[in-house]
C-alpha positions in Angstrom: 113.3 129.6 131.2 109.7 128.1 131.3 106.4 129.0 130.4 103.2 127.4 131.0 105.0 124.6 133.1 107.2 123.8 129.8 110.5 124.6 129.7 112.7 125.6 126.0 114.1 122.5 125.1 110.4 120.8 125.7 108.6 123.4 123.6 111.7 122.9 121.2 111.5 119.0 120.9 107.4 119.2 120.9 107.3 121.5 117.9 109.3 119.2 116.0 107.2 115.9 117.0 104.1 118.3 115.7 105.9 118.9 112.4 106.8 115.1 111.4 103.3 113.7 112.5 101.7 117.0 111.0 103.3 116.1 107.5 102.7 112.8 107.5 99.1 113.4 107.9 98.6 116.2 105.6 100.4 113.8 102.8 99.2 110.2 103.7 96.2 108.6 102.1 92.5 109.4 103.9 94.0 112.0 106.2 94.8 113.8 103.5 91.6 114.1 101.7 89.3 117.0 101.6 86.7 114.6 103.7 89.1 115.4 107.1 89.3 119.4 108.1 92.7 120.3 108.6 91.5 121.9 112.4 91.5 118.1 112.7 94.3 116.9 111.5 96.2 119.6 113.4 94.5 118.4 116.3 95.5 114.6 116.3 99.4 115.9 114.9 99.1 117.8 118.2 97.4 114.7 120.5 100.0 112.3 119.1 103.3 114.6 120.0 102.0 115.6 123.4 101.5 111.6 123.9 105.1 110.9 122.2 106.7 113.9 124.2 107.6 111.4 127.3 109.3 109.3 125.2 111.7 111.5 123.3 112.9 114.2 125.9 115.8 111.6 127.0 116.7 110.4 123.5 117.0 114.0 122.1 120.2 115.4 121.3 121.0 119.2 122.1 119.1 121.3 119.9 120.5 124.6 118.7 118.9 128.2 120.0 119.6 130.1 116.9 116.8 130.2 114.8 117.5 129.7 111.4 119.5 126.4 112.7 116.5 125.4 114.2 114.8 126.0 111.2 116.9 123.6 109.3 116.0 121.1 111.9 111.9 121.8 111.6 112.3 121.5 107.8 114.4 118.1 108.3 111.0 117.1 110.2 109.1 118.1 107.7 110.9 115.7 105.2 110.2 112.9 107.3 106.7 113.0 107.3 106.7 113.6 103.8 108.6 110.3 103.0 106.6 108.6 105.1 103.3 110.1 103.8 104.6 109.2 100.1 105.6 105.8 100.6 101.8 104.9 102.4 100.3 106.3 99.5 102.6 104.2 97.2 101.0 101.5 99.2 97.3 102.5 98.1 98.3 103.6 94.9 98.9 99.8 94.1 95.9 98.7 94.6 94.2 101.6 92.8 96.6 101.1 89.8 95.0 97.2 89.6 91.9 98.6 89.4 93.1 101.3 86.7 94.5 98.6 84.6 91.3 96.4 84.9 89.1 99.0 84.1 90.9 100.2 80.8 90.6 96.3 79.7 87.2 96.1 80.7 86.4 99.6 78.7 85.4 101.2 81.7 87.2 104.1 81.5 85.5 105.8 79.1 83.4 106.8 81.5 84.8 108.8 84.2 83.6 110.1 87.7 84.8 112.9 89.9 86.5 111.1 92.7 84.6 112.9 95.7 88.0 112.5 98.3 90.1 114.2 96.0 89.4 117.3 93.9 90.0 118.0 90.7 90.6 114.7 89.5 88.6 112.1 87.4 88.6 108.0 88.1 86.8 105.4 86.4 84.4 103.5 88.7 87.1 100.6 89.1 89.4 103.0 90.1 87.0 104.3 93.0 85.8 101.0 93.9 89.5 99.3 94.4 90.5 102.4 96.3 87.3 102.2 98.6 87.9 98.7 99.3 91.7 99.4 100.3 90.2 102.1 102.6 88.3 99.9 104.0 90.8 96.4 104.4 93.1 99.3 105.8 91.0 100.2 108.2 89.4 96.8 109.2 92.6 95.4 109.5 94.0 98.3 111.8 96.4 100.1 109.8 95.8 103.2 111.2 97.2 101.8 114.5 100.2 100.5 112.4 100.8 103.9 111.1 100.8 105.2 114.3 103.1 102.6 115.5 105.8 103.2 112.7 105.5 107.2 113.9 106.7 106.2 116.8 109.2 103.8 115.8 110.2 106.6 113.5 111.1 108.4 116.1 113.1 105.6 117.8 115.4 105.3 114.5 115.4 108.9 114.0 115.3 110.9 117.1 114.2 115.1 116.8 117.0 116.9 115.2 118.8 113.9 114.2 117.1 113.2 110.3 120.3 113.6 107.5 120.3 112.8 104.1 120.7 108.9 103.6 122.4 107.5 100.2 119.8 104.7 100.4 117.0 106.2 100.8 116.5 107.1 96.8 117.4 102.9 96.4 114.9 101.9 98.8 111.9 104.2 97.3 112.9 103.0 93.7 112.6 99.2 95.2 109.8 100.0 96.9 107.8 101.3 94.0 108.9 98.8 91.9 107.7 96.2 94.1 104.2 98.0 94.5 103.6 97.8 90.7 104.4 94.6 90.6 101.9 93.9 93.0 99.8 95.9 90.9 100.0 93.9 87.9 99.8 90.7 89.8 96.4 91.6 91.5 95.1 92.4 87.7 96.8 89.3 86.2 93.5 87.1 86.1 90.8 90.0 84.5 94.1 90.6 82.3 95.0 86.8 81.0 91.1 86.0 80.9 90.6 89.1 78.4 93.7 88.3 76.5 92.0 85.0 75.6 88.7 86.6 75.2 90.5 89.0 72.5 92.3 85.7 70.6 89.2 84.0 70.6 87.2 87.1 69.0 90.3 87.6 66.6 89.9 83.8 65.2 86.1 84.3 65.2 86.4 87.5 63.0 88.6 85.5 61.2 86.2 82.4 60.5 82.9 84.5 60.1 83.8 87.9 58.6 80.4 88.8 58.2 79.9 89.3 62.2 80.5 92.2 63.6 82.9 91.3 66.7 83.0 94.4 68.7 79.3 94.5 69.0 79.2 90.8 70.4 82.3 90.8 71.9 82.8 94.0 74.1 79.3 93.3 76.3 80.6 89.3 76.3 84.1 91.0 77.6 82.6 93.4 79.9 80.6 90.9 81.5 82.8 87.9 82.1 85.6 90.5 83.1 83.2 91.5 85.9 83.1 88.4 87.1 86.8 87.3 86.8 87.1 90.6 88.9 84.2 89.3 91.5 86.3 86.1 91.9 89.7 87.7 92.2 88.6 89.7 94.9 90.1 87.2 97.9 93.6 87.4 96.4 93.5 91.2 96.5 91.9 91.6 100.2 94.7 89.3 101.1 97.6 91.0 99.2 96.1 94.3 100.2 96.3 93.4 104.4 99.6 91.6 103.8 100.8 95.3 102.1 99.5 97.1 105.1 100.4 94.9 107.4 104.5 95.2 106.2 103.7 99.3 105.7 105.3 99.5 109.1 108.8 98.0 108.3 109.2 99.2 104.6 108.2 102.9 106.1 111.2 101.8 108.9 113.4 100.8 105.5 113.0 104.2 103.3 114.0 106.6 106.4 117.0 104.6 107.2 117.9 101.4 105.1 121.0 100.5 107.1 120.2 99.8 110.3 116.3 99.8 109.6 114.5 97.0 112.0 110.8 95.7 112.2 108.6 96.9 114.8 109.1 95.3 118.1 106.4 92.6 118.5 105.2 93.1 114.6 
């Protein structure tokens, strides 16, 4: 049976390369944002498994006609994208933690401001301006074509239809996230260890002239020599932030299939 020049199995293996790159845009950092109209979304999920469609119809396995067993399958689709969507965003979410953790030492986040990409929620202005600059490194450094090369190599690894439940997968997240907020804390270590000495040397000056008040002199002396620590760390995160994206491609590879999970040829 055909229709339209497509036959079943086609339509069949189609929808379900819609539904994983559908999902993975709908949960993946700046796709997912109220900025991008989910008409276009839809639209590049349905560009990128028309242009993928060559490349699976010989790896795919017979799919079943029932329905609800198709079903199962579509929903097994949807659970890739997802993973992959949440472990990008793990990815950002480091770098926006750094900035979190600077900005509550710096006092900044007493003042909060709506984050315009996502609504509902409140950031402080390090928050917005870490996760602007990973937007942008992201960006300038490709990653969207990364992300579109893992899709595909997703697809390699787990063909249409083929996605089970994988006893590593829960090991690999949990490594994975560990690993991001230990990034996190590394990229704030020098505003962190500068303010830590800042706060000892206040505490012995409080100590040795009572009569000052410390928090008055010391909170605008903090804020403003955290600034700068921050201006001067900035290299190390642009670097740790492109080395991230650059590796998004093989720990994406790593949480849908840790056993035989490879890097992407030529990456």
């Amino acid at each position: 049976m055909e229709f339209a020049g497509w036959s079943v199995p086609q339509a069949q293996v189609y929808f379900l390369l819609v539904m994983r790159a559908l999902s993975l845009f709908m949960t993946m950092p700046l796709f997912s944002t109220r900025a991008v109209p989910t008409l276009s979304r839809l639209g590049l999920a349905l560009f990128v498994a028309l242009v993928l469609l060559p490349l699976q119809t010989r790896h795919v396995p017979e799919l079943p006609t029932e329905l609800l067993a198709y079903l199962g399958l579509v929903a097994r689709e949807v659970l890739v994208g997802v993973v992959m969507g949440f472990g990008t965003t793990l990815v950002f979410a480091s770098i926006q933690i750094a900035g979190q953790i600077i900005g509550l030492q710096l006092g900044l986040n007493i003042a909060t401001v709506l984050d315009p990409l996502n609504a509902g929620q409140q950031v402080s202005f390090m928050d917005q301006f870490y996760s602007v600059l990973a937007a942008l490194i992201f960006l300038a450094i490709d990653g969207h074509h990364g992300l579109l090369l893992a899709l595909q190599h997703s697809f390699e690894l787990l063909p249409p239809g083929t996605f089970g439940p994988q006893g590593g997968t829960l090991e690999a997240l949990v490594a994975l996230t560990m690993e991001l907020f230990r990034v996190a804390l590394r990229l704030a270590l020098p505003v962190l260890g500068t303010l830590m000495l800042v706060d000892l040397a206040m505490a012995l000056l409080s100590r040795v002239v009572p009569q000052m008040n410390v928090f008055f002199v010391g909170l605008p002396f903090k804020l403003g020599l955290g600034l700068w620590i921050a201006a001067l760390s900035l290299p190390l995160v642009l670097g740790s932030a492109a080395q991230l994206f650059g590796d998004l491609p093989v720990a994406l590879a790593r949480l849908l299939l840790p056993s035989v999970a490879a890097p992407l040829p030529g990456a």
